[in-house]
Structures are given as structure tokens and as C-alpha cells.
C-alpha positions as CSV (number, residue, x, y, z in Angstrom):
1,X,8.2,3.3,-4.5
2,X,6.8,0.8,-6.9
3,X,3.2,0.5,-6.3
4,X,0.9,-2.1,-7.2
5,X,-1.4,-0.8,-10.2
6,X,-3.9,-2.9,-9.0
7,X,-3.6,-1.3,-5.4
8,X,-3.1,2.4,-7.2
9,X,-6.1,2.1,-9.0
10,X,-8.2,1.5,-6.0
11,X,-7.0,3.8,-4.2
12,X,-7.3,6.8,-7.0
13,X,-11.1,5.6,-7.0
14,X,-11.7,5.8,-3.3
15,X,-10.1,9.5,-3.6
16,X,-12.0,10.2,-6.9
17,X,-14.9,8.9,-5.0
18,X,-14.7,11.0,-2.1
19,X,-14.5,14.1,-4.1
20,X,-17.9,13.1,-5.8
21,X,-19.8,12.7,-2.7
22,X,-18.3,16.0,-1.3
23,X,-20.0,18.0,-4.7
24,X,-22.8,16.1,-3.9
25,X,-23.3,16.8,-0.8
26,X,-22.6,20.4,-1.7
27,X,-25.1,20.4,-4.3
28,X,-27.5,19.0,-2.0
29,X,-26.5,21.9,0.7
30,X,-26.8,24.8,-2.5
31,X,-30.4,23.4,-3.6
32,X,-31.5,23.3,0.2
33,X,-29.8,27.2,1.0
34,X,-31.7,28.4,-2.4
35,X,-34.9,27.3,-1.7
36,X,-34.7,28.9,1.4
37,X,-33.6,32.1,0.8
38,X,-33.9,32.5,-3.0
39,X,-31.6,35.6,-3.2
40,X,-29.3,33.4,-2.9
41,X,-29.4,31.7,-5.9
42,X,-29.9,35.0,-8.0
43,X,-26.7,36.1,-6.4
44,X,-24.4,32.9,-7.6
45,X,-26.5,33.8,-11.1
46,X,-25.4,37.5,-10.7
47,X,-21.4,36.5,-9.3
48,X,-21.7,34.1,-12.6
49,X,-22.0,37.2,-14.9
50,X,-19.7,38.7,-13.7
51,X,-16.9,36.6,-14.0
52,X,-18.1,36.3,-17.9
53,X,-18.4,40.1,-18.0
54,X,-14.6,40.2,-17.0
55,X,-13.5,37.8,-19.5
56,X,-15.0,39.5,-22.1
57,X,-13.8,43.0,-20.9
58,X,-10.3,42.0,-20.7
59,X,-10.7,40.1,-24.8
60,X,-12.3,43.1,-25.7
61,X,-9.8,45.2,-28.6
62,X,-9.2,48.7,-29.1
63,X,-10.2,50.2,-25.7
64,X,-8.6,50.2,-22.1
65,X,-10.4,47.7,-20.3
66,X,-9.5,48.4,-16.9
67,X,-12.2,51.4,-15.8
68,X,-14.7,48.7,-17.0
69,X,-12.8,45.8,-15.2
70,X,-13.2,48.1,-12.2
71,X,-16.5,48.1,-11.9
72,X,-17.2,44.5,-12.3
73,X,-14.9,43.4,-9.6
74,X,-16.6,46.4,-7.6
75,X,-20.0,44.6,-7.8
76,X,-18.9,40.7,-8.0
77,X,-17.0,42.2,-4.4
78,X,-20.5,43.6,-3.3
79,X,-22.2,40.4,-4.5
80,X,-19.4,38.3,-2.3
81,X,-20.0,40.3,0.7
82,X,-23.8,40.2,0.4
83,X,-24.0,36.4,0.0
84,X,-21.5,35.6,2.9
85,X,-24.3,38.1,5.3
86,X,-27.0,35.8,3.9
87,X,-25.0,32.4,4.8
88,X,-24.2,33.5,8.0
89,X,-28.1,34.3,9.0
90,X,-28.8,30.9,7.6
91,X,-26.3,29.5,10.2
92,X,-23.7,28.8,7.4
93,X,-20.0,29.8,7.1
94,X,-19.5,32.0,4.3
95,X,-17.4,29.2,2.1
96,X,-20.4,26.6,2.5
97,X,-21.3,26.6,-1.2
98,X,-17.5,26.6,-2.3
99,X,-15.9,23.3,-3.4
100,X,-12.8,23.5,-0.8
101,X,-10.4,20.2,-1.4
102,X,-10.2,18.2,1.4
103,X,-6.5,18.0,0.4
104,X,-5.4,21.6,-0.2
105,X,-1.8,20.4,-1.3
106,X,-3.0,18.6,-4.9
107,X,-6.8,19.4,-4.8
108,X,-7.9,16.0,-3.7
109,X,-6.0,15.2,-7.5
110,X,-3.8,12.9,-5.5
111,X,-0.9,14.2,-7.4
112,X,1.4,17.4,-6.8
113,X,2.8,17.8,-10.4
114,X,4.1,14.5,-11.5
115,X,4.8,13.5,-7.4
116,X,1.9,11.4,-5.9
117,X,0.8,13.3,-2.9
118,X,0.7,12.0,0.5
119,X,-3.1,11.6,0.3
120,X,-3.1,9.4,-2.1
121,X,0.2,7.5,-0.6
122,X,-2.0,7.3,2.7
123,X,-4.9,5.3,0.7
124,X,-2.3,3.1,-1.4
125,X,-1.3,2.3,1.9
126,X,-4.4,1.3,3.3
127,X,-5.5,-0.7,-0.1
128,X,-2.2,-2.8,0.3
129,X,-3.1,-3.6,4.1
130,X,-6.4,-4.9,2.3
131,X,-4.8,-6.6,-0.2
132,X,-2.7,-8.5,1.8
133,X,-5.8,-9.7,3.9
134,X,-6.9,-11.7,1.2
135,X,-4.4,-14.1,2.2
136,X,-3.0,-13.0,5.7
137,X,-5.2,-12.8,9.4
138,X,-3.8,-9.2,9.5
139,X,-6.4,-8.3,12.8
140,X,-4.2,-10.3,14.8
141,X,-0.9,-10.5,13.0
142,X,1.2,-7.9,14.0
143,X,4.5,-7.2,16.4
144,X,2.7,-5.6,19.1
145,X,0.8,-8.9,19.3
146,X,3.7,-11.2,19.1
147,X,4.6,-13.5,22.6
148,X,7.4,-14.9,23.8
149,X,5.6,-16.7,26.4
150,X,5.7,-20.2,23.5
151,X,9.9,-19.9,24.0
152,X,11.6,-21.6,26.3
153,X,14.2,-19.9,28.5
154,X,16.0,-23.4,29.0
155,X,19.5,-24.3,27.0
156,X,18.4,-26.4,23.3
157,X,20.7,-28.9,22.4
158,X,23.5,-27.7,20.4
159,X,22.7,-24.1,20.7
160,X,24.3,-21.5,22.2
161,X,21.0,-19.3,23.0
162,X,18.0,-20.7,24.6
163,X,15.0,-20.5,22.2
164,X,13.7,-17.9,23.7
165,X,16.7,-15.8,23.6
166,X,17.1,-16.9,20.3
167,X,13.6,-15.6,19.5
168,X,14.2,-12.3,21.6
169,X,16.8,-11.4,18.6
170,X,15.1,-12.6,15.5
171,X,12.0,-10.8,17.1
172,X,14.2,-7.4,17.3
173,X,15.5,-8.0,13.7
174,X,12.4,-8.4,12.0
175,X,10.8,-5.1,13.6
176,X,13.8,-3.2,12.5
177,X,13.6,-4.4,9.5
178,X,10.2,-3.6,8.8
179,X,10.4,-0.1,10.4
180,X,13.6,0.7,8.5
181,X,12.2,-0.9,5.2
182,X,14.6,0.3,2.7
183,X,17.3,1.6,4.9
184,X,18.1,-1.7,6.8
185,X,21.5,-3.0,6.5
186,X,19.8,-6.1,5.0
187,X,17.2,-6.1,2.2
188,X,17.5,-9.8,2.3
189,X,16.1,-12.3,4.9
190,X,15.7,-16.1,4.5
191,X,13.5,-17.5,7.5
192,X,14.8,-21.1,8.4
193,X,13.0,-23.7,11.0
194,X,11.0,-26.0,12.0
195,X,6.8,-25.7,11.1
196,X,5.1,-24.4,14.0
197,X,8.2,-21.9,15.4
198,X,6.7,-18.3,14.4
199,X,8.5,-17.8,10.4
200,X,4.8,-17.1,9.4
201,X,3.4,-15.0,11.9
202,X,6.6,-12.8,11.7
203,X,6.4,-12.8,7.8
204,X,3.0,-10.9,8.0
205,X,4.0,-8.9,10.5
206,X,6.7,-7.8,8.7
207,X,4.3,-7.5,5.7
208,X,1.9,-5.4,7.5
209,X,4.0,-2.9,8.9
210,X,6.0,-2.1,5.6
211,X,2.8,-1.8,3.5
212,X,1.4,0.6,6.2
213,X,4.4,2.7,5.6
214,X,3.8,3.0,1.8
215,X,5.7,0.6,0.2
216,X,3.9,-1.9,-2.2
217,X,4.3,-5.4,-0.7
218,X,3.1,-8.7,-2.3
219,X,3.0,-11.7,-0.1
220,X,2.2,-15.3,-1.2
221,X,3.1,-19.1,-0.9
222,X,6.1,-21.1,-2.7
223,X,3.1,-23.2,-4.3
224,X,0.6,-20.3,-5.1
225,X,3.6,-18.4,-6.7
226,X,4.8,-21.2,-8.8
227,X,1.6,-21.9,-10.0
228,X,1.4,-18.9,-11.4
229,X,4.6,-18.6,-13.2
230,X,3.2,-22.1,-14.6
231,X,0.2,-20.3,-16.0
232,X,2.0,-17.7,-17.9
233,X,4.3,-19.7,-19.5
234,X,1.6,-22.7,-20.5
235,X,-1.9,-21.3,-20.1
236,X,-3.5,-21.5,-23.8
237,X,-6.2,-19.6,-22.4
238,X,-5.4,-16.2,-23.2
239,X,-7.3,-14.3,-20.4
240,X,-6.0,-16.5,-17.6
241,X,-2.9,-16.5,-19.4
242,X,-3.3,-12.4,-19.1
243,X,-4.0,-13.0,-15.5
244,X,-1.0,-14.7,-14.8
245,X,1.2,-12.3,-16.9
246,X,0.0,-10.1,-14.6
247,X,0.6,-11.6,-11.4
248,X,4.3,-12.1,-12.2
249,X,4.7,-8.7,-12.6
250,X,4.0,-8.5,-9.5
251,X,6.3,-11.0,-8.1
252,X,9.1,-9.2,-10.0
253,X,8.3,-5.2,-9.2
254,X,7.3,-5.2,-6.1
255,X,9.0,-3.5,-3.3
256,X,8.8,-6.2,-0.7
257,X,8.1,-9.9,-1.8
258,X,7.2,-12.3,1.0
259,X,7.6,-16.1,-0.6
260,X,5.9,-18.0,2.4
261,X,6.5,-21.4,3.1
262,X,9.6,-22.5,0.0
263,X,9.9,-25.9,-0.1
264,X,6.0,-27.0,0.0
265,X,5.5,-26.4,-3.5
266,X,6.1,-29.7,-6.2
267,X,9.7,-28.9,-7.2
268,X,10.3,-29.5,-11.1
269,X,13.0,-28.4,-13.4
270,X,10.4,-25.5,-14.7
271,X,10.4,-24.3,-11.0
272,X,14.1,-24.6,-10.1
273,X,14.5,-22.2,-13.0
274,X,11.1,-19.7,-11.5
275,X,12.9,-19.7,-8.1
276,X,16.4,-18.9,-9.8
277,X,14.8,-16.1,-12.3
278,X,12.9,-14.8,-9.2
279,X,15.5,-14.5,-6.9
280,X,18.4,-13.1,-9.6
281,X,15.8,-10.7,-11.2
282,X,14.9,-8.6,-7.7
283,X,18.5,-8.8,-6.5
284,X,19.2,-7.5,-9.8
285,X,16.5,-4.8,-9.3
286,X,17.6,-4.5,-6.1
287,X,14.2,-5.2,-4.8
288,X,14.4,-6.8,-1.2
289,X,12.7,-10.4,-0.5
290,X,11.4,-12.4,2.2
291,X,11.9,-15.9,2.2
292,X,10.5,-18.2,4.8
293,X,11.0,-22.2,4.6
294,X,11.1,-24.9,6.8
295,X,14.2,-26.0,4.6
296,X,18.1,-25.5,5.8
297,X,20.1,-23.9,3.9
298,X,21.6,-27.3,3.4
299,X,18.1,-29.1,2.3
300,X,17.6,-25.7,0.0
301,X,21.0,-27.1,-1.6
302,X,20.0,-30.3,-1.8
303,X,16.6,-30.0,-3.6
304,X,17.4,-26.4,-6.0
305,X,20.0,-25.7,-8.3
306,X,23.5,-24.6,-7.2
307,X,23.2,-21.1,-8.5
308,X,20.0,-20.6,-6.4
309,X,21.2,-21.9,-3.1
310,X,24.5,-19.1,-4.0
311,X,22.6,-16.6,-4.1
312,X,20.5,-16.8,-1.2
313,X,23.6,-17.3,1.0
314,X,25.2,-14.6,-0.4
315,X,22.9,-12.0,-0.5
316,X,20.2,-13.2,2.1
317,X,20.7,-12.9,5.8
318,X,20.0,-16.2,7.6
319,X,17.4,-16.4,10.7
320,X,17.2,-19.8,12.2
321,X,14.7,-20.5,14.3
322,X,14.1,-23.3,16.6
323,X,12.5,-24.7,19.9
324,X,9.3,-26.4,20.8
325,X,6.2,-26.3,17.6
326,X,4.1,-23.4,19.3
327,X,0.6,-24.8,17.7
328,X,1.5,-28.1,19.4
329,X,1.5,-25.8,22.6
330,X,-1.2,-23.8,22.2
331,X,-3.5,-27.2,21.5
332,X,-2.4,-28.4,24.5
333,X,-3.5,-26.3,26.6
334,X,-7.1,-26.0,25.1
């Protein structure tokens, strides 16, 4: 999984953070303990020694340290079993003033060698979900809150489903395709249809539910997107330039891209050659992408270059949606 260094970085503060206000609160509980009962506190001194008095026993040259090394791990054993009798009186368990890891796999590290542990996979998670509400209503956008109720049951003109049956299967696809993320027959998807029809809604879903299973997921519009790609090829600001540099990087290495809405944005040469770069680069990378238009594949022909609209035939599978514009509906019956 490729994740987001932007998302990574929050995430390794949140769990860096947590581990500071656990000492803290530990310190807190030790000062408390000690002023309370001070043999406390001469016993950590004393268990303190001791561990220096082994260290030095076991450097020391020219004599058999272990009668000595004996004795020391007699009395820091004595020590140990006196200060968990003190705790206890005090109402404590005997580990209360040891620094126990939430996360005994990595030691709240958030890493198990050079593998990120599932802590830390668990809060990259979570920090994508965030991220992608910067942009997305992801309270309400999800599958479980997805209707059919806006379809109609009734035969459309020139289709062989009804819309809502229609909808029934492109629902089904989309929620296997998030829940298989990276094991679905097809990494691909172009959303096709009409505005109001449900390409949106499903594109966050689909959003949400992949970046809750760990995979770093980037979503933003045709015209957003472009924009940026604008910036780091122009800019002569060098910081924004920076910004945008870094954005694109983005685009290109992320595990899921959702491109929402393709088609809105002001189509020049410069993006006809973005969308082309885009598109080649993550099938290249074999990085899976979401498209969602209201463009056929026909009008995608029509207003890109002939290599893009190849690609996205060929290696994108097709979901055309249609029936009656749902936000018409809804403001209907308000």
C-alpha cells in the first residue's frame, strides 16, 4: 500500500502523541504514589542502582562476576517484590508505574522492523477518512445509506433493464469493488450518465470504504485536478509551484484515484495531454482509477484525444447509468 505522506505523517503524530500523554499521565500517577508513600520513591532510587550495579559488575575485568551479579538480582528481586506489596495497599496494580505500550506488537513505534504495524495502518486509515472529508459529505455518504427508492421499476426507452434494475447491479458492483479493493476482477471503472443519477454518491462511497480498509485513496474533481497539473507546470511561484508538485504526486501514487465529475473542467490541448499522462501513468503502475462523467464514451471521443478515449475502453469497465435526475426528485417532494 502506497500511503499518502501527508496522511502517514498525521497519523505517526497522533500515535507519537498518544505515547506522550501515556508517560505523562504516568509521571503524574509516580509523583502522586511518591508523595504518598515515600518508600516508594526510595525504592525506584534503590531498583535504579541496581541495574547500574549489574552493568558494572558484568564490565568489570579480571574477576568472575557472577557471585556478585547474584546478589544484586537477589535484592533488585526483593526491591520488586516490596514495591509491588506497597502498590497494591495503595490500590494499584503492581505494573502502575511501568511504561506498558499500548501496542505490545511494535511498542506503540508503529512499525514491526521495517513492516508498518497494524496500529499505525488503523490510524492511516482513519486520517484518510478525514482527508477525504475535506471534499466529500462522508457522514452520510456511504452504501449502507444508499436507496433505491429514486429508481424506477418501469421499462426506460431503449433499455433492456428498468433503471432500477439497472441500479440494483451497478449498486452490487461498486460494493464489491470497494470491499475486494485490489482483488476485483476490475481495477478500472468509468462511471457514465446523466447529472443527478447517483455517479457521485457512489464514487464516495466507494472512496470511503476502500480508505477504511487501508488503502491510500485520493479523490477530487476533473477541474480541481487539472488545475493543479496547470500549477506545476506554470506556477513561477516556487512554493505554490512546490504545492502543486506535490499534489500530483498524489494523483500519480495513489492507490485508488477518484477523478469526479471529467468533462466539467475547460478542456485545452495542455489538459488532453494531463488526462492522457494520468490515465497511461497509473495503468502503467497498475494503480486502479475511478472515473465518473456525465460524458459517453462517445462525447469522451469526441472532446479527448484518440489515445485517451483507447485506453479507457480498454482497460476501464463501463457503468452506465440512467433514469429520472434523483435531485429533481427529491426537490419535488420538499
Amino acid at each position: 500500500m502506497a500511503y499518502d505522506p501527508i496522511v502517514l505523517r498525521r497519523a505517526s503524530q497522533r500515535l507519537e502523541g498518544t505515547k506522550k500523554e501515556r508517560q505523562e499521565s504516568r509521571e503524574a500517577l509516580r509523583r502522586d504514589l511518591y508523595s504518598r508513600c515515600p518508600e516508594l520513591g526510595d525504592i525506584d532510587r534503590q531498583l535504579k542502582g541496581t541495574i547500574l550495579d549489574i552493568i558494572t559488575s558484568s564490565l568489570r575485568k579480571g574477576s568472575d562476576p557472577s557471585p556478585a551479579l547474584q546478589v544484586i538480582r537477589d535484592k533488585n528481586m526483593d526491591l520488586q517484590r516490596r514495591q509491588a506489596q506497597l502498590l497494591q495497599e495503595l490500590g494499584c496494580p503492581p505494573d502502575a508505574l511501568e511504561d506498558v505500550p499500548t501496542c505490545k506488537k511494535c511498542g506503540d513505534s508503529g512499525w514491526v522492523g521495517t513492516h508498518m504495524c497494524g496500529c499505525l495502518k488503523l490510524l492511516c486509515a482513519q486520517e484518510q477518512v478525514k482527508e477525504l472529508s475535506k471534499l466529500l459529505d462522508l457522514g452520510e455518504q456511504s452504501f449502507d445509506s444508499f436507496s433505491l427508492e429514486w429508481y424506477s421499476p418501469l421499462p426506460w426507452p431503449g433499455e433492456s433493464l428498468s433503471p432500477k434494475e439497472n441500479m440494483e447491479f451497478i449498486y452490487d458492483f461498486c460494493l464489491n469493488y470497494a470491499q475486494k479493493f485490489g482483488k476485483f476482477l476490475f481495477p478500472n471503472l468509468f462511471l457514465t450518465g446523466d447529472p443527478g443519477l447517483g455517479k457521485t454518491f457512489l464514487s464516495a462511497c466507494i472512496a470511503r470504504t476502500v480508505a477504511e480498509n487501508g488503502f491510500s485513496v485520493v479523490y477530487d474533481t476533473a477541474t480541481n485536478l487539472f488545475a493543479r497539473f496547470e500549477e506545476q507546470k506554470f506556477s513561477r511561484d516556487v512554493q505554490e509551484g512546490k504545492g502543486a508538485q506535490e499534489e500530483t504526486r498524489r494523483y500519480l501514487g495513489c492507490d485508488l484515484l477518484i477523478l469526479d465529475d471529467l468533462g466539467s473542467e475547460f478542456t485545452t490541448p495542455f489538459v488532453q495531454s494531463a488526462l492522457y499522462t494520468l490515465i497511461n501513468t497509473r495503468l502503467t503502475q497498475s494503480r486502479a482509477t475511478v472515473v465518473s462523467s456525465n460524458l459517453s464514451m462517445d462525447g469522451v471521443r469526441a472532446r479527448y484525444n484518440g489515445q485517451t478515449a483507447s485506453r479507457l475502453e480498454g482497460e476501464y469497465r463501463v457503468l452506465r447509468f440512467y433514469g429520472e435526475d434523483v435531485r429533481l426528485q427529491r426537490k419535488r417532494r420538499l
